[in-house]
C-alpha positions, 0 to 999 in steps of 0.5 A: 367348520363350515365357512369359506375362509381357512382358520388360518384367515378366520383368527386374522379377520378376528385379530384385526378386528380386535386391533381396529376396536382397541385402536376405537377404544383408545381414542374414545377414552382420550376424547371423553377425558379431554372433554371432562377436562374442557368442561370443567374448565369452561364451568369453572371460568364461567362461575369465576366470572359471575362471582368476580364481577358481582364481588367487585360490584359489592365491594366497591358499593362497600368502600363507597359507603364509607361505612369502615372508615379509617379501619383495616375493612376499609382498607382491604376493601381498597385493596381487593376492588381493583385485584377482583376487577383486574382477575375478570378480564385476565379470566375472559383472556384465557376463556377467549384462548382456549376456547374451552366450551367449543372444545368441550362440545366438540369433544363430546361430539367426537366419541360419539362419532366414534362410538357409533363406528365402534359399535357398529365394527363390533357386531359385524361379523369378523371376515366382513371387516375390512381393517385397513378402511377402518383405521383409515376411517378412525384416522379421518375421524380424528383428523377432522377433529383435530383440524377443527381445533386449530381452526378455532384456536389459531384461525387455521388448520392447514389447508384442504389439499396440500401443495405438491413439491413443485409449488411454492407454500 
């Protein structure tokens, strides 16, 4: 063998490798699942509000007609104009909470980060990767995202530098 590093250190570099792209990997699925999961939250509030808001429209110009007067129609009509007007703004209410379309783009945009690093650890040679650096890297990557988050949803996500134990919080 023909390399300056003992085989001893070679399966380490190659090892440690393995473990910062494994780590990589672990991250990406939780960021690709959490976004689907956001998505598909953000979808089905945005198609539940169009739909709502239109069936509340027909249904009260229905029982506004007077056109099933008197007959169970009119009835249920009565009943199911002020449950779809009352569901539109509970629906708003939680779009407005979760922030699913934010975190929806967010997430995305997360594994693509993480993905770029991903692959570019994996095509450089082993003995050139610095493990420590890395996961301290993935970890930045991951706390940005996760600040990010609780700055949309709570308005905060801790501060930039926080106080040493002499100061008062």
């Amino acid at each position: 063998m023909d390399t300056d590093q003992p085989i001893g250190a070679a399966a380490s570099a190659a090892d440690a490798q393995q473990r910062v792209l494994a780590r990589y990997h672990e991250r990406i699925q939780y960021y690709w699942k959490a976004g689907r999961g956001n998505k598909r939250a953000y979808k089905a509030t945005r198609y539940l509000t169009v739909v709502l808001g239109a069936l509340v429209t027909l249904i009260s110009s229905l029982s506004s007609a007077n056109l099933a007067k008197g007959t169970w129609i009119a009835t249920a009509l009565a009943v199911l104009t002020p449950l779809f007007a009352a569901s539109l703004p509970i629906i708003g209410g939680f779009y407005q909470n979760f922030q699913w379309g934010a975190a929806w783009s967010d997430m995305v945009i997360t594994a693509e980060r993480l993905e770029t690093e991903r692959d570019r650890i994996s095509v450089t040679p082993p003995g050139q990767i610095d493990a420590v650096k890395e996961m301290a890297l993935l970890d930045e990557m991951v706390l940005d995202e996760t600040k990010g988050f609780f700055q949309r949803l709570f308005g905060s996500g801790g501060s930039e530098n926080p106080p040493s134990g002499g100061e008062a919080a």
